[in-house]
N, CA, C and O of each residue as an XYZ file, in Angstrom:
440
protein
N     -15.588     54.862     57.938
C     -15.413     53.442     57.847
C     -14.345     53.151     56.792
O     -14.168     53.918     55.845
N     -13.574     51.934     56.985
C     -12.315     52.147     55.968
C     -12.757     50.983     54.763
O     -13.586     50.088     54.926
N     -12.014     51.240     53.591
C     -12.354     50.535     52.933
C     -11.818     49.163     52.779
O     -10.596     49.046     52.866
N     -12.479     48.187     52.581
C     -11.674     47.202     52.613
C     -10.992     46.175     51.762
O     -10.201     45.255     51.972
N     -11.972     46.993     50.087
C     -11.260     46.313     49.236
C     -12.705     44.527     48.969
O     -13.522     44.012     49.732
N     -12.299     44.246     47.601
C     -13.248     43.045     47.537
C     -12.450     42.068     47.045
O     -11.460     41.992     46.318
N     -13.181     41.326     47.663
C     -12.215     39.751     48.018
C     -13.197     38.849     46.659
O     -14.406     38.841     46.429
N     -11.686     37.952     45.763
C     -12.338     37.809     44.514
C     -13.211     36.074     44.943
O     -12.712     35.199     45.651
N     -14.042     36.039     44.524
C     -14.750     34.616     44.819
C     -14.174     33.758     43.919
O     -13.910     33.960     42.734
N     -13.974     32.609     44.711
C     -13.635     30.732     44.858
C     -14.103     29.829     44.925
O     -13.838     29.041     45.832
N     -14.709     29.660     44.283
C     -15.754     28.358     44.622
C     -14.899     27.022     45.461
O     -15.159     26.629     46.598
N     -14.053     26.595     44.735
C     -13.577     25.480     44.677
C     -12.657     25.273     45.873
O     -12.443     24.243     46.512
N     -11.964     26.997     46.078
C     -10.690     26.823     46.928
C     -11.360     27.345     48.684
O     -10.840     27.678     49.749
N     -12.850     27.151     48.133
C     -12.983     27.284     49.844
C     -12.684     26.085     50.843
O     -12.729     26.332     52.048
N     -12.455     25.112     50.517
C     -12.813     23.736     51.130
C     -11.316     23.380     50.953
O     -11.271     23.106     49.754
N      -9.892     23.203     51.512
C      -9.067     22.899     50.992
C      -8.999     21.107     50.696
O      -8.092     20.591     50.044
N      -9.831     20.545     51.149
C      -9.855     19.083     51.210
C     -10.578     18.656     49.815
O     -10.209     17.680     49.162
N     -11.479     19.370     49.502
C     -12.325     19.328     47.911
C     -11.829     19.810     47.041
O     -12.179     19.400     45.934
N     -10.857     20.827     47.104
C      -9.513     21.321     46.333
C      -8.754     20.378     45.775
O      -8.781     19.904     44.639
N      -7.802     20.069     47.066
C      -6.739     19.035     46.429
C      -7.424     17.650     46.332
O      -6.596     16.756     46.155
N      -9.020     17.120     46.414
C      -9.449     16.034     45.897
C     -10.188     16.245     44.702
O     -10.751     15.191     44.406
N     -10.491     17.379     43.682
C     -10.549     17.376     42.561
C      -8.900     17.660     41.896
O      -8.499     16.777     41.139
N      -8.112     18.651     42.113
C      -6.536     18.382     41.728
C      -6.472     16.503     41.664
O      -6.993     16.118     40.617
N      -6.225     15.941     42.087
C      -6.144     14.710     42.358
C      -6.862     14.471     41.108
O      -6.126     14.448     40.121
N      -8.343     14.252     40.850
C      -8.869     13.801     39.649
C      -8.324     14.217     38.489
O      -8.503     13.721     37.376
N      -7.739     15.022     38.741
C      -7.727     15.845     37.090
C      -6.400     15.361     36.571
O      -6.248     14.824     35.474
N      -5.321     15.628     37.574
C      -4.348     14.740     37.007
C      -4.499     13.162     36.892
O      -3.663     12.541     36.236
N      -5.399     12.596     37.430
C      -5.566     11.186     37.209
C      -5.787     11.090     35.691
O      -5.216     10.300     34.939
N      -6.896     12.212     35.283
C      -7.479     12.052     33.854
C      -6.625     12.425     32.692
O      -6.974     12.127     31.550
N      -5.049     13.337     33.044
C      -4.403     13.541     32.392
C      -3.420     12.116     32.027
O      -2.800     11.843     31.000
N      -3.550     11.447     33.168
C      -2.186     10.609     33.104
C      -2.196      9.175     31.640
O      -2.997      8.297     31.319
N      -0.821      9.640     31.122
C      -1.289      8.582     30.202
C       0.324      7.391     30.136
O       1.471      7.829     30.226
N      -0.047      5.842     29.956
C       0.616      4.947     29.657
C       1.725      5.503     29.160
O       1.950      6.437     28.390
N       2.869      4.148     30.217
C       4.272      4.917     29.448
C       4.653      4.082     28.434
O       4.743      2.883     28.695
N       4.979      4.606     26.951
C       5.510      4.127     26.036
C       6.080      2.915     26.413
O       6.444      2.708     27.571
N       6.203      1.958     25.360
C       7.109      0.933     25.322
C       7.936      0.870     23.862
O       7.493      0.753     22.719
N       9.313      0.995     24.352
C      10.421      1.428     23.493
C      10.875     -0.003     23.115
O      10.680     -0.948     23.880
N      11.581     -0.160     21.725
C      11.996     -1.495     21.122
C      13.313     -1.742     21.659
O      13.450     -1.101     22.701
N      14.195     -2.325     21.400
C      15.726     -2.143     21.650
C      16.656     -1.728     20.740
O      17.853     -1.642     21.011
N      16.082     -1.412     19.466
C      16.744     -0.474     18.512
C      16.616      1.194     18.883
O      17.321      2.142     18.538
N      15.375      1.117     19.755
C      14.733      2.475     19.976
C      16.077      3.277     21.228
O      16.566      4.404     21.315
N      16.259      1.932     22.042
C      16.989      2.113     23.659
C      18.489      2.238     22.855
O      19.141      3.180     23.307
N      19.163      1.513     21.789
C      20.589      1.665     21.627
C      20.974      3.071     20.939
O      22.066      3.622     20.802
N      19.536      3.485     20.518
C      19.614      4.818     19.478
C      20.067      5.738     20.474
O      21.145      6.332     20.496
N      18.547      5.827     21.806
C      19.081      6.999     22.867
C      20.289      6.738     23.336
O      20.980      7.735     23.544
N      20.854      5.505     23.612
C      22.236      5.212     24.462
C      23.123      6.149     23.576
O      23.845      7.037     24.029
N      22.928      5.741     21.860
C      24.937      6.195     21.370
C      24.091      7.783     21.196
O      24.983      8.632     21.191
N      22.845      8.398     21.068
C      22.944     10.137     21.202
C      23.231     10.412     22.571
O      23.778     11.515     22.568
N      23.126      9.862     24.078
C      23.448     10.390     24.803
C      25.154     10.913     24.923
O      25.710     12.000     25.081
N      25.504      9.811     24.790
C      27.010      9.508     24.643
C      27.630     10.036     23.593
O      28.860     10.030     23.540
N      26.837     10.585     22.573
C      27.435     11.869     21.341
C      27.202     13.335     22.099
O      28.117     14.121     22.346
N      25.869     13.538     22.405
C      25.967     14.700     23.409
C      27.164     14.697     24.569
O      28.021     15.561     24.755
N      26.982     13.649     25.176
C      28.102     13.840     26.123
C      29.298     14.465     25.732
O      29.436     15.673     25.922
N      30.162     13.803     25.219
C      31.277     13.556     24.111
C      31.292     15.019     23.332
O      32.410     15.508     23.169
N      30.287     15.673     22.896
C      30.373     16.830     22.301
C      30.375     17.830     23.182
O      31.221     18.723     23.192
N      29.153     17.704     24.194
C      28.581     19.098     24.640
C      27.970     19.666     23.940
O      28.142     20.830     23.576
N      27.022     18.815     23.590
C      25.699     19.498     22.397
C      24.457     19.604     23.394
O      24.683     19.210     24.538
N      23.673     19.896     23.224
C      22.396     20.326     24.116
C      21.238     19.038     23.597
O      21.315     18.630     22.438
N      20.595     18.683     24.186
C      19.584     17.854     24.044
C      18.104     17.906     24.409
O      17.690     18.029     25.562
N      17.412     17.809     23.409
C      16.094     17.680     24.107
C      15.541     15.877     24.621
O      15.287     14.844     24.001
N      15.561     16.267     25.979
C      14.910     15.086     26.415
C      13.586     14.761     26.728
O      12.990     15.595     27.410
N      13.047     13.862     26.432
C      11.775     13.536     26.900
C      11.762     12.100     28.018
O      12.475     11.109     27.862
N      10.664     12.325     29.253
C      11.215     10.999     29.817
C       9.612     11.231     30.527
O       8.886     12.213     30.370
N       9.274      9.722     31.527
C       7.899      9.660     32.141
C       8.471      9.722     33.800
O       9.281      9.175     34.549
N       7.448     10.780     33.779
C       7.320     10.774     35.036
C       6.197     10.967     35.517
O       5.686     12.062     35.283
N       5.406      9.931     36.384
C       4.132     10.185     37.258
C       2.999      9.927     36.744
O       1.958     10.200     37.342
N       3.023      9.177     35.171
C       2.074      9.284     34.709
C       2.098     10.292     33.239
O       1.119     10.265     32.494
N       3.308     11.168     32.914
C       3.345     12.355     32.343
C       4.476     11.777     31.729
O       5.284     10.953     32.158
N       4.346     12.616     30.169
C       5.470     12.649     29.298
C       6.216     14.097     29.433
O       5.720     15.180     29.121
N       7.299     13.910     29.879
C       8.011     15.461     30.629
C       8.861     15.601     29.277
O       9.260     14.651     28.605
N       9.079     17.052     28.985
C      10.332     17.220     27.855
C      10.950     18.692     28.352
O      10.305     19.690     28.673
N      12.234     18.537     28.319
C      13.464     19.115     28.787
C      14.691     19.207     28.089
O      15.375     18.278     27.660
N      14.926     20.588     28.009
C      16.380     20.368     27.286
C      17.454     20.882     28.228
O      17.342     21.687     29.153
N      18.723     20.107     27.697
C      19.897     20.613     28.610
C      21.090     20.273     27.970
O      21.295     20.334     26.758
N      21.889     19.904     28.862
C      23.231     19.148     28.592
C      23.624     17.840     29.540
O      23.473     17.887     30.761
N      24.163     16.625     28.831
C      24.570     15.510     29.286
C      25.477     15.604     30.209
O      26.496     16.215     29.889
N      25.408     15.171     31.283
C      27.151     15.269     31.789
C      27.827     14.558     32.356
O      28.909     14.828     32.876
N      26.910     12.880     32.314
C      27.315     11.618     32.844
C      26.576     10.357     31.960
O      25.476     10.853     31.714
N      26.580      9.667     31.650
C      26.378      8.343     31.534
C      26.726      7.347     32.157
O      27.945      7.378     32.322
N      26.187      6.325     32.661
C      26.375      5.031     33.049
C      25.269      4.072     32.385
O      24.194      3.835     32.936
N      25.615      3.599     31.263
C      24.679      2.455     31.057
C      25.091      1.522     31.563
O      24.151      0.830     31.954
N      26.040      1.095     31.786
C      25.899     -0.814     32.802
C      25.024     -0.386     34.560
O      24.216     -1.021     35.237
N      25.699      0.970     34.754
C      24.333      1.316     36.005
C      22.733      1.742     35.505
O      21.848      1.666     36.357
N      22.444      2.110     34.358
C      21.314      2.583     34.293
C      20.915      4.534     34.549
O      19.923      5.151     34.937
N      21.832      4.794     34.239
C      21.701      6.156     35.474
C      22.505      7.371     34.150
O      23.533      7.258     33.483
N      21.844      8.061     34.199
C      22.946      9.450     33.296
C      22.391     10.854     34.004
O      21.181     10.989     34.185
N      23.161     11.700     34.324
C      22.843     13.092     34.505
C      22.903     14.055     33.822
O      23.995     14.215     33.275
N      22.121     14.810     33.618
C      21.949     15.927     32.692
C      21.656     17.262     33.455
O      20.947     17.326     34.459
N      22.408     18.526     32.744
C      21.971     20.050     33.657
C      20.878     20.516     32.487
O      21.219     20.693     31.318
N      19.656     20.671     32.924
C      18.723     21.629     32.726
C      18.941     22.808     32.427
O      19.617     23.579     33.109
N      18.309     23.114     31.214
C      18.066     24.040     30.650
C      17.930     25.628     31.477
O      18.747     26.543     31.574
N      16.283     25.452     32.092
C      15.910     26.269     32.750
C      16.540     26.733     33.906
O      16.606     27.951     34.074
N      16.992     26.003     34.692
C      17.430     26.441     36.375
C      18.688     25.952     36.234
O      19.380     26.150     37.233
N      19.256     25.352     35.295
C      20.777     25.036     35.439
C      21.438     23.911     36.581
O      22.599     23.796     36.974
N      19.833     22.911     37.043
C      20.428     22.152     37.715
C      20.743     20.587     37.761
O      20.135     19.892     36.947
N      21.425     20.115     38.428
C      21.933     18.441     38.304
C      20.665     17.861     38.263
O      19.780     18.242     39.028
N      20.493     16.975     37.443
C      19.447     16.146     37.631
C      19.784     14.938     37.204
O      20.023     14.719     36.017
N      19.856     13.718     38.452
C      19.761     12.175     38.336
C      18.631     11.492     37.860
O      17.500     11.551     38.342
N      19.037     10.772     36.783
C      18.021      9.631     36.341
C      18.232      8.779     35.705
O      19.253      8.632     35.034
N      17.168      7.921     35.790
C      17.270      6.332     35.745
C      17.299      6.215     33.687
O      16.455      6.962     33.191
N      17.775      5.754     33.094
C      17.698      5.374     31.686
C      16.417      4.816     31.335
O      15.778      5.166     30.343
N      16.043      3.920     32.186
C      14.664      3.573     31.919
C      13.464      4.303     31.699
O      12.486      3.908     31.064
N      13.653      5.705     32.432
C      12.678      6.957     32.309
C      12.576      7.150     31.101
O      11.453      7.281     30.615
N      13.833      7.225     30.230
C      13.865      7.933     29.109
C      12.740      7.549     28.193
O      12.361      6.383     28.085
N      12.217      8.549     27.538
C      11.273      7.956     26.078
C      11.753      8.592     24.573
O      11.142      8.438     23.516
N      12.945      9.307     24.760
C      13.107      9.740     23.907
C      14.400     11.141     24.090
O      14.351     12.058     24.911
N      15.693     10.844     22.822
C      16.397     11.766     23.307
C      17.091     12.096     21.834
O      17.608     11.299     21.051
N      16.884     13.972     21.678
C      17.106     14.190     20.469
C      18.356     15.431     20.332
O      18.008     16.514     20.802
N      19.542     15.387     19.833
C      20.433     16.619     19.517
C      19.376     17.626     18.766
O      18.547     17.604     17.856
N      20.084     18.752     19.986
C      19.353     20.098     19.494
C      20.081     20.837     18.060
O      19.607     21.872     17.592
């Protein structure tokens, strides 16, 4: 008879519907209120983006997404404040990433 090896027990991931409806809770319970920034707070990130830019200094960003305070470092490589919009390349994977200024919660030279 061959062997077949033991299969590790799951409680949770037998049911895939009770799976991704506790996933679901848990990030609900993580999710927290997005900051509210002053307008001294918003002109600060505007002139460091635009010094990173301008330099090519690396930045750590922090911004909300989903409920979540995300932090990322990279490099600037667009601004538009009369659009709202700046792109930055990531650290990790080295890729384009579009976003809104309003996301931002926070942006610091590395």
């Amino acid at each position: 008879m061959a062997h077949r090896g033991m299969k590790k027990w799951r409680p949770f991931a037998t049911m895939l519907e009770q799976y991704t409806g506790l996933q679901e809770v848990i990030n609900k319970q993580l999710e927290v209120p997005r900051p509210l920034l002053t307008e001294e707070q918003m002109k600060q990130m505007n002139f460091t983006l635009i010094e990173a830019l301008h330099t090519n200094k690396q930045v750590y960003l922090t911004y909300y997404k989903r409920g979540q305070c995300i932090k990322e470092t990279g490099f600037i490589q667009f601004v538009d404040s009369l659009g709202g919009l700046f792109i930055f390349i990531d650290d990790a994977f080295e890729l384009k990433n579009k976003m809104r200024l309003s996301k931002l919660i926070d942006v610091r030279l590395v």
